[in-house]
Backbone as a chain_set.jsonl record, in Angstrom:
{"seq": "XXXXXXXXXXXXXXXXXXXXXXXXXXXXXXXXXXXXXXXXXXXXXXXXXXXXXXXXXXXXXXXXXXXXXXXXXXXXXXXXXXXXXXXXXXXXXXXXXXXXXXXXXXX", "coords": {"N": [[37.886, -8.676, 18.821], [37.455, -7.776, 15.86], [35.951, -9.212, 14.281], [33.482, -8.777, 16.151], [32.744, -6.236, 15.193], [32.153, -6.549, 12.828], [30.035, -8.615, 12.907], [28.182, -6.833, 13.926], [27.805, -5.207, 11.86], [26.908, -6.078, 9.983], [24.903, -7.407, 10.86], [23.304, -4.443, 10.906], [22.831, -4.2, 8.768], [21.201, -6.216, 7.661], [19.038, -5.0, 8.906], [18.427, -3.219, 8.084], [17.548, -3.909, 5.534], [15.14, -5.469, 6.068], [13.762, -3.536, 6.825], [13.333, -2.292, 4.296], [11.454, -4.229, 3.041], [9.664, -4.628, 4.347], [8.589, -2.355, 3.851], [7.999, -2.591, 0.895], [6.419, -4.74, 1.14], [3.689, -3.737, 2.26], [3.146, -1.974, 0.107], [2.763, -3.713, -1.457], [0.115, -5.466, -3.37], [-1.919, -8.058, -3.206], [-3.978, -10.344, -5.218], [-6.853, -12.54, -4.67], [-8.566, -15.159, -5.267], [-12.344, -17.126, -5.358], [-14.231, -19.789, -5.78], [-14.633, -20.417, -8.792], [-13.551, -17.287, -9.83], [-15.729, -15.772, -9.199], [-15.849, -14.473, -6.868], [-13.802, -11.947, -6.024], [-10.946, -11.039, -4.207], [-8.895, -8.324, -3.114], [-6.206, -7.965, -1.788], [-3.598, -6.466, 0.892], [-0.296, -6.416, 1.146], [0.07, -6.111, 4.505], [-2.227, -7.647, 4.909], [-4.258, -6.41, 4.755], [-7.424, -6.108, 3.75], [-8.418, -4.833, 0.921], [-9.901, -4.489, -1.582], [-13.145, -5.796, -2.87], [-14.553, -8.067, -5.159], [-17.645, -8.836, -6.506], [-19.44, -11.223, -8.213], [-22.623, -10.16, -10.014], [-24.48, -12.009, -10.241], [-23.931, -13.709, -8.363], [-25.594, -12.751, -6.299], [-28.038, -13.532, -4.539], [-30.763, -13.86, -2.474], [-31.573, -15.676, -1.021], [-29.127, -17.555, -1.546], [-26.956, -16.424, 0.296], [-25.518, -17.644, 2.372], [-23.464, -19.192, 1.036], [-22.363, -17.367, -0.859], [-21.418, -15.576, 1.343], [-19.452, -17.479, 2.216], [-17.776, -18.11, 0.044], [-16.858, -15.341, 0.124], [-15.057, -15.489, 1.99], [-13.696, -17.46, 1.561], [-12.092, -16.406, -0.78], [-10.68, -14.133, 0.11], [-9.072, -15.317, 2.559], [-7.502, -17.086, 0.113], [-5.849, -14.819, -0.808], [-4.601, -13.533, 0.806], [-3.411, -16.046, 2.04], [-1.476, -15.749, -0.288], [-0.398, -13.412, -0.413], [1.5, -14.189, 2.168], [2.786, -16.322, 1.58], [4.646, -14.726, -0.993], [5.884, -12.952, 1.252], [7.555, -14.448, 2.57], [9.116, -15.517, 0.494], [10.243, -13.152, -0.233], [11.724, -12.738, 2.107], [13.407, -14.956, 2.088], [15.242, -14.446, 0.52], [16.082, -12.249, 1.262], [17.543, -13.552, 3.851], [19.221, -14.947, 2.66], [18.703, -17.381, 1.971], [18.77, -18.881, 4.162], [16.932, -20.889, 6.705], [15.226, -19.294, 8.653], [13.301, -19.612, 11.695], [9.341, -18.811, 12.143], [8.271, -15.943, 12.912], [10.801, -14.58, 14.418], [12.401, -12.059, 14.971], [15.189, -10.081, 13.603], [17.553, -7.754, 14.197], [19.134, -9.688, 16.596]], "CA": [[36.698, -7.836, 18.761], [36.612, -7.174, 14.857], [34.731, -10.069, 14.114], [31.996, -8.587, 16.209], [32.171, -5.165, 14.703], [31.869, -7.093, 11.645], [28.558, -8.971, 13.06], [27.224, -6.028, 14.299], [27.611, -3.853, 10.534], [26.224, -7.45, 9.184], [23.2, -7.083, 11.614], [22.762, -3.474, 10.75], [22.632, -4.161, 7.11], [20.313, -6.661, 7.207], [17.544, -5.0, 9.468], [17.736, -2.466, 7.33], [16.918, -4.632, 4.69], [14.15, -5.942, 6.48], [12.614, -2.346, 7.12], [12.888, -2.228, 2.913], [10.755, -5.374, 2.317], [8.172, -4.283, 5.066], [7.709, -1.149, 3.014], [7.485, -3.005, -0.26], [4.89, -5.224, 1.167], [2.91, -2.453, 2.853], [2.659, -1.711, -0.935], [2.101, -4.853, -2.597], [-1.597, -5.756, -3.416], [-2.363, -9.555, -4.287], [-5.603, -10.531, -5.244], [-7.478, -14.194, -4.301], [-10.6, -15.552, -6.031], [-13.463, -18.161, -5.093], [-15.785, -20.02, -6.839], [-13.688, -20.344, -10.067], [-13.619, -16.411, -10.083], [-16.882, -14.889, -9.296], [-15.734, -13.494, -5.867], [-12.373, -11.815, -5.606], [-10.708, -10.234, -3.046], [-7.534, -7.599, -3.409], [-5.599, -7.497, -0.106], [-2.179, -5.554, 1.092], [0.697, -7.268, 1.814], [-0.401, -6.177, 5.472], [-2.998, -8.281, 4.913], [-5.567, -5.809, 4.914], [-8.784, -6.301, 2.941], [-8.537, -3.299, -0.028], [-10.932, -4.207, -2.412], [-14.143, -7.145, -2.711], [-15.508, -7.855, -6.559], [-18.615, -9.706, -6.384], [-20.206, -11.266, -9.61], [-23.575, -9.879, -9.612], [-25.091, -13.553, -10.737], [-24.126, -14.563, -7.232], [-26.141, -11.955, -5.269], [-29.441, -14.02, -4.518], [-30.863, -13.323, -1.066], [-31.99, -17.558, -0.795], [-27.704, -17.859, -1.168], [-26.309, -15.51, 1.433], [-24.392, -18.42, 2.926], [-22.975, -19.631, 0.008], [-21.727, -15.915, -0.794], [-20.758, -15.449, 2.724], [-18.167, -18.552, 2.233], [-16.794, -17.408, -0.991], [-16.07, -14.358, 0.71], [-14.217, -15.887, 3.517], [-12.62, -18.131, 0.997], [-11.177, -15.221, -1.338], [-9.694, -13.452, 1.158], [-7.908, -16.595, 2.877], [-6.536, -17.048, -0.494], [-5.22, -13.659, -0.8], [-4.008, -13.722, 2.463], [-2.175, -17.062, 1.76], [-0.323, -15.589, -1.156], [0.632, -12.607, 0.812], [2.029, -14.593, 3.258], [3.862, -16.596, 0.614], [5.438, -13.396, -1.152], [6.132, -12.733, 2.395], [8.112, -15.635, 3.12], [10.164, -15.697, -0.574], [11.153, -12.27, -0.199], [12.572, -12.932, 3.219], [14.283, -16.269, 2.107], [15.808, -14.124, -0.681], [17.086, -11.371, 2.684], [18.503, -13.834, 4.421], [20.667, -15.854, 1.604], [18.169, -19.303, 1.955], [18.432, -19.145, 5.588], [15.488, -21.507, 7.319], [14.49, -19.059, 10.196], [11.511, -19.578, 12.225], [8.554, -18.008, 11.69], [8.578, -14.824, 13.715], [12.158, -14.27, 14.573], [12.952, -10.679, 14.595], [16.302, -9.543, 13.479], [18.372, -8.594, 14.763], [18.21, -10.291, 17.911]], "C": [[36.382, -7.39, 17.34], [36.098, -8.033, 14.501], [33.36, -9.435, 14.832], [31.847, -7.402, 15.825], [31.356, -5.529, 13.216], [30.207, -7.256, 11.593], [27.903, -7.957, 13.193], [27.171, -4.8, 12.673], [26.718, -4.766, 9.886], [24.195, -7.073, 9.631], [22.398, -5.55, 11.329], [22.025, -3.485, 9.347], [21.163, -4.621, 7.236], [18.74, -6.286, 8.24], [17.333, -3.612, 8.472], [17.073, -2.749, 5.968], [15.377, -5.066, 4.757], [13.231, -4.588, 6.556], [12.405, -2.129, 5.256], [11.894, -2.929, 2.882], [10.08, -5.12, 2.998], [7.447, -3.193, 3.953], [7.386, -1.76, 1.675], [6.137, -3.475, 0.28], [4.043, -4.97, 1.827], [2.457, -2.222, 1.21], [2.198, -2.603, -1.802], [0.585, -5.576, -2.145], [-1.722, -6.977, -3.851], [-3.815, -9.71, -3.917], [-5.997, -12.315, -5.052], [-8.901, -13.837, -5.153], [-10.997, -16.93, -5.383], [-13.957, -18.426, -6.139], [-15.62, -19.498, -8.516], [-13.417, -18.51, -10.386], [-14.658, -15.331, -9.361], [-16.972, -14.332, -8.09], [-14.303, -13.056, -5.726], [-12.283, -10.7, -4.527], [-8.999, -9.812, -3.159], [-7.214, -7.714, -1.688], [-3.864, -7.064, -0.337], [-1.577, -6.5, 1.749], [0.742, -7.269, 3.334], [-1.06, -7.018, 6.152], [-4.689, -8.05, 4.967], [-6.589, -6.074, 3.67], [-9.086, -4.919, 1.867], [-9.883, -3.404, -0.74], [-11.386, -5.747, -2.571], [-14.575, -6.57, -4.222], [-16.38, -9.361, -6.512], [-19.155, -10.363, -7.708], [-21.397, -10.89, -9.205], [-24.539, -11.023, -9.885], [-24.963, -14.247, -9.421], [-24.825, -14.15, -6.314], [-28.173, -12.814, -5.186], [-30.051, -14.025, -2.792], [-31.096, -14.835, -0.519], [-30.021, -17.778, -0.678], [-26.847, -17.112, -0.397], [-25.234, -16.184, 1.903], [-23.26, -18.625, 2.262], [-21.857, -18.005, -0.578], [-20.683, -15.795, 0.405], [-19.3, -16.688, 3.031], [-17.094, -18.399, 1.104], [-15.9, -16.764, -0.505], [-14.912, -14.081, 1.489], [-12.946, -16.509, 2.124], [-11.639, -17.48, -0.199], [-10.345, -14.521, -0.765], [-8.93, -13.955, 1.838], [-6.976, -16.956, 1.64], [-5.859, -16.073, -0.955], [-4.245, -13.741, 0.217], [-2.631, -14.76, 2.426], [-1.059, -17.022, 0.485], [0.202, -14.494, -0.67], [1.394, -12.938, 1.435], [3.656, -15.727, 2.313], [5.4, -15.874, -0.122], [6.377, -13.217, -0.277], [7.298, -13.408, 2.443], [9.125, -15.733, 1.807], [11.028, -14.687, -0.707], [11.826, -12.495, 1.306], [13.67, -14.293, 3.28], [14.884, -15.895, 1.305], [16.538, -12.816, 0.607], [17.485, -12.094, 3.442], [19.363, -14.964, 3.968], [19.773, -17.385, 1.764], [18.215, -19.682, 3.466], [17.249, -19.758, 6.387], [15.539, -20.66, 8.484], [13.312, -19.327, 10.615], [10.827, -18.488, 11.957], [8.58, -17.16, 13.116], [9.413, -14.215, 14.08], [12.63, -12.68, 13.858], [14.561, -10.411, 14.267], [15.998, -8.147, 13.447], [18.516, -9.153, 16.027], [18.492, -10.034, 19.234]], "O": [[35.35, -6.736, 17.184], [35.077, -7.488, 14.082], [32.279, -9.526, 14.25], [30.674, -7.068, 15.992], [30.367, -5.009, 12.698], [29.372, -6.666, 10.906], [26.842, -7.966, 12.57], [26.518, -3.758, 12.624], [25.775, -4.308, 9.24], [23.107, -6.765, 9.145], [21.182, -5.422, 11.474], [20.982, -2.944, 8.981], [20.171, -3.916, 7.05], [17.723, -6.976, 8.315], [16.241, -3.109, 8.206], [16.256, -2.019, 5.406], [14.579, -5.039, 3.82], [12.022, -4.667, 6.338], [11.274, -1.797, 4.903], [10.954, -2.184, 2.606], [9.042, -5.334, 2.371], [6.328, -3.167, 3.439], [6.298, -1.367, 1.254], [5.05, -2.94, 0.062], [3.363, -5.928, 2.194], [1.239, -2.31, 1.055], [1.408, -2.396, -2.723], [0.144, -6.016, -1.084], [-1.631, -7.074, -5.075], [-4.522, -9.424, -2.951], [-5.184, -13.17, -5.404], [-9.702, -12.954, -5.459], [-10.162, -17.727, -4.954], [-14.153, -17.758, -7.154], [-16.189, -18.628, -9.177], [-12.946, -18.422, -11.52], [-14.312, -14.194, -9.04], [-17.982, -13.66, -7.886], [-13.551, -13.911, -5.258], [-13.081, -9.855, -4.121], [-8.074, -10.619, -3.256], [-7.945, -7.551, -0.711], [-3.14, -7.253, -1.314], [-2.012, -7.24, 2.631], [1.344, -8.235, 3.802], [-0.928, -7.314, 7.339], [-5.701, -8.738, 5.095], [-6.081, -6.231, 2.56], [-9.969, -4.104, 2.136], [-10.81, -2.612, -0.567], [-10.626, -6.712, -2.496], [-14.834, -5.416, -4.563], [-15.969, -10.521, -6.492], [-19.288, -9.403, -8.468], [-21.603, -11.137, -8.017], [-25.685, -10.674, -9.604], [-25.67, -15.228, -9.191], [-24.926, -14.892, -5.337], [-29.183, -12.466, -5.798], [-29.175, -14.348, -1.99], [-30.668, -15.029, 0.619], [-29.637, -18.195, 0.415], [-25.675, -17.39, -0.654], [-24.12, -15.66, 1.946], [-22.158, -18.328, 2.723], [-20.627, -17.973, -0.525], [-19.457, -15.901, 0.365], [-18.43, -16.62, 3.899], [-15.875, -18.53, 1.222], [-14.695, -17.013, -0.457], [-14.157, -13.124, 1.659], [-11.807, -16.118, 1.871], [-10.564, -18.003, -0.492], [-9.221, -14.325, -1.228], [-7.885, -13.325, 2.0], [-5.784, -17.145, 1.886], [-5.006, -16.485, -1.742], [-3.07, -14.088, 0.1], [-1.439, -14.535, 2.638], [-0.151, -17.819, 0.251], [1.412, -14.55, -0.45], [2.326, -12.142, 1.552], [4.88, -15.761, 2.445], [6.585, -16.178, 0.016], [7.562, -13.249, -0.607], [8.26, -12.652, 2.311], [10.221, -16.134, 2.201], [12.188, -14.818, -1.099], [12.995, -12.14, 1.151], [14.471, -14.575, 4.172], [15.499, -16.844, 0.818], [17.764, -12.718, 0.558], [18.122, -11.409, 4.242], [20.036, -15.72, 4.668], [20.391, -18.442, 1.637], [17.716, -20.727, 3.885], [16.474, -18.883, 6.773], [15.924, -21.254, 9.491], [12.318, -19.27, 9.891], [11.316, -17.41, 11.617], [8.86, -17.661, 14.205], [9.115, -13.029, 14.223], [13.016, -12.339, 12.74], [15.168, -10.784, 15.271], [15.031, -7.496, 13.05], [17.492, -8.869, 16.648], [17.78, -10.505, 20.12]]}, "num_chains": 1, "name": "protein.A"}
């Protein structure tokens, strides 16, 4: 049985680890851009949407669409470096470990 007290101080450690790196990236902000720059988009490691910077050279009421896809496409790349971050700091908490995506610890 001390092997599993072992596992189970192992398992404590590392969810508490895991409640660290939530709170970091609750705080970490990465930003995405479109359209070489001229739309960016800040988002929270949450993934929430903080802050939109528009160029004002793209605001033409004839390009709405064109805007409207930027928009989308700034924030998907935000999003996808969040998720990145995401994914390096958790391959750096569990020693290089390949877990699946979702897999709560501890289990």
């Amino acid at each position: 049985m001390k092997n599993l007290g072992q596992l189970m101080k192992q398992a404590q450690a590392m969810q508490e680890k895991m409640a660290e790196m939530q709170e970091q990236l609750a705080r970490l902000e990465i930003d995405g851009a479109a359209g070489g720059g001229l739309v960016r988009a800040t988002v929270s490691g949450k993934g929430e949407v903080k802050k939109l910077k528009i160029e004002p050279s793209l605001v033409d009421p004839k390009e709405v669409e064109v805007l409207e896809d930027l928009i989308v496409a700034a924030v998907n790349d935000a999003r996808a470096k969040v998720d990145a971050a995401a994914a390096e700091q958790m391959k750096a908490l569990t020693g290089g470990l390949n877990l699946p995506p979702g897999l709560k610890l501890p289990f």
